[in-house]
C-alpha positions in Angstrom: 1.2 3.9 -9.7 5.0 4.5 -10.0 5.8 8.3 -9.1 8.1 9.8 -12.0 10.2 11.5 -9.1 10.6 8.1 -7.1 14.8 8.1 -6.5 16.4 5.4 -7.7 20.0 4.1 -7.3 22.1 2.4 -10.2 24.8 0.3 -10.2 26.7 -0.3 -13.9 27.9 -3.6 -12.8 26.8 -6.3 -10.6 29.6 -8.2 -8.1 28.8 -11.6 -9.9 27.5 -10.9 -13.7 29.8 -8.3 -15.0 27.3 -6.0 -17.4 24.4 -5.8 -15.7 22.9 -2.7 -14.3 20.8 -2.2 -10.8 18.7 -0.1 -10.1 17.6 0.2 -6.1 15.0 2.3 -4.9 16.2 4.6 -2.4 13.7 5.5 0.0 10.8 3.0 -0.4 7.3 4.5 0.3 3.9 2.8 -0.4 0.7 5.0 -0.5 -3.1 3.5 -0.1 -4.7 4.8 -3.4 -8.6 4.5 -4.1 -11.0 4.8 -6.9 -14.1 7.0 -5.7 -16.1 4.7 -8.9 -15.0 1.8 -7.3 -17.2 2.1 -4.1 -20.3 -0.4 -4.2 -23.1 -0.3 -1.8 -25.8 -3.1 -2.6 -28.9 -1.0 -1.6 -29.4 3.0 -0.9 -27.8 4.3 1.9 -27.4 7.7 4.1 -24.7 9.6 2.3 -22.5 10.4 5.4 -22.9 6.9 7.0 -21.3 5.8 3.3 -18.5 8.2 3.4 -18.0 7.1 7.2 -17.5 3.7 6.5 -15.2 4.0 3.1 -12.7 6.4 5.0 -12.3 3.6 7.4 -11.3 1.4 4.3 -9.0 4.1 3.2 -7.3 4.3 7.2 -7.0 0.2 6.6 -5.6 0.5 3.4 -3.4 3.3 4.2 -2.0 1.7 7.6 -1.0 -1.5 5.7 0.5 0.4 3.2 2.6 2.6 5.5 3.9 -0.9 7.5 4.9 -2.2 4.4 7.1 1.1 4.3 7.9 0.4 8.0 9.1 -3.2 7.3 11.2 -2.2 4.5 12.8 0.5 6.3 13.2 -1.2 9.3 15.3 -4.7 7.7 17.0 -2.4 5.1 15.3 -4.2 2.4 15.2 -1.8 -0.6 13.4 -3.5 -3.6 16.2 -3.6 -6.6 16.2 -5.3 -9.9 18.3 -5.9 -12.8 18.7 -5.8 -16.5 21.0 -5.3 -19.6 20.2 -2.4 -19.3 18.5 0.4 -17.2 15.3 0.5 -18.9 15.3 -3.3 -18.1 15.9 -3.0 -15.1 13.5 0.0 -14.2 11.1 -2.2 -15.7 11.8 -5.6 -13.7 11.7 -2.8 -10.3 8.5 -1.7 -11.4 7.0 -4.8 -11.7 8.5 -6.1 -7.9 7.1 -2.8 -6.7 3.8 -3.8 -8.2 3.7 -7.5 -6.8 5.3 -6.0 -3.3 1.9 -3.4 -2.9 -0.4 -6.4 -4.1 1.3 -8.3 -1.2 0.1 -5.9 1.2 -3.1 -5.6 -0.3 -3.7 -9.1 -0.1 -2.8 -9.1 3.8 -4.8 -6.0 4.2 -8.6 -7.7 2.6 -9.2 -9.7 5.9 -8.9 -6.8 7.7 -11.2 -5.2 5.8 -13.6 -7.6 5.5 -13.7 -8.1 9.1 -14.4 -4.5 9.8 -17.2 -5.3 6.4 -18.9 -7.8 8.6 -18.7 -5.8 11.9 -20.6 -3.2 10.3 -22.7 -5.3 9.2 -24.1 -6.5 12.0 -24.0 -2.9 13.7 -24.6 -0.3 11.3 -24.4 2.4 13.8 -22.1 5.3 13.3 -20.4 4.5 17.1 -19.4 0.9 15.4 -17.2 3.0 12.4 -16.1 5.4 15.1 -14.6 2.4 17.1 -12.8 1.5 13.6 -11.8 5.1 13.1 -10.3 5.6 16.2 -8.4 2.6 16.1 -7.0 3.0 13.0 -6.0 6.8 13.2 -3.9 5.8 16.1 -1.9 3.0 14.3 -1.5 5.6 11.5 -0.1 8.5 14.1 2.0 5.7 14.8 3.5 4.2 11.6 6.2 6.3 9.5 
């Protein structure tokens, strides 16, 4: 997703290709997003033990997501593209953006299918509280 009211710098010219236009994201900021239609459970199970266990995907997805934000705050690495022209380059930034978030998707599935298999083997609710817990405090944590 790519928030209408996301800031973005530009620059008319670039140091080294005279013409071009950049365009810099200000403050970077990466959100978890989920799809409620997108949850898949291979047999029936207890309603609240299934909502347990996907919030615990969310705090996973969420966490990696904010130390992507972290990581770009912290190096002063704002994601910036350019083009001939803005559009151009608003579309090139878009499309970093994109690959940047699948990154930290990507880093984020072990995680989550290690916390899949935990639960697996232990479907208690104390297992998912363990997760929980964890998780909430890396996210009091990161920015």
């Amino acid at each position: 997703m790519w928030p209408d009211d996301l800031p973005l710098e530009f620059a008319p010219r670039d140091g080294h290709r005279a013409g071009l236009v950049t365009a810099t994201v200000v403050r970077p900021i990466f959100h978890a997003v989920f799809e409620r239609r997108c949850s898949w459970w291979g047999q029936p199970v207890d309603a609240a033990y299934a909502l347990e266990h996907e919030q615990v995907h969310f705090a996973i997805a969420e966490y990696f997501a904010r130390e992507l934000t972290r990581k770009m705050i912290s190096t002063g690495d704002r994601p910036r593209s350019r083009g001939f022209t803005r559009a151009e380059a608003i579309a090139k930034l878009h499309d970093r953006m994109r690959r940047l978030a699948s990154q930290a998707m990507t880093d984020a599935r072990s995680e989550h299918a290690s916390y899949d298999s935990a639960t697996r083997k232990d479907a208690s609710h104390a297992t998912h509280r363990k997760w929980m817990l964890r998780y909430d405090t890396l996210l009091t944590r990161a920015p």
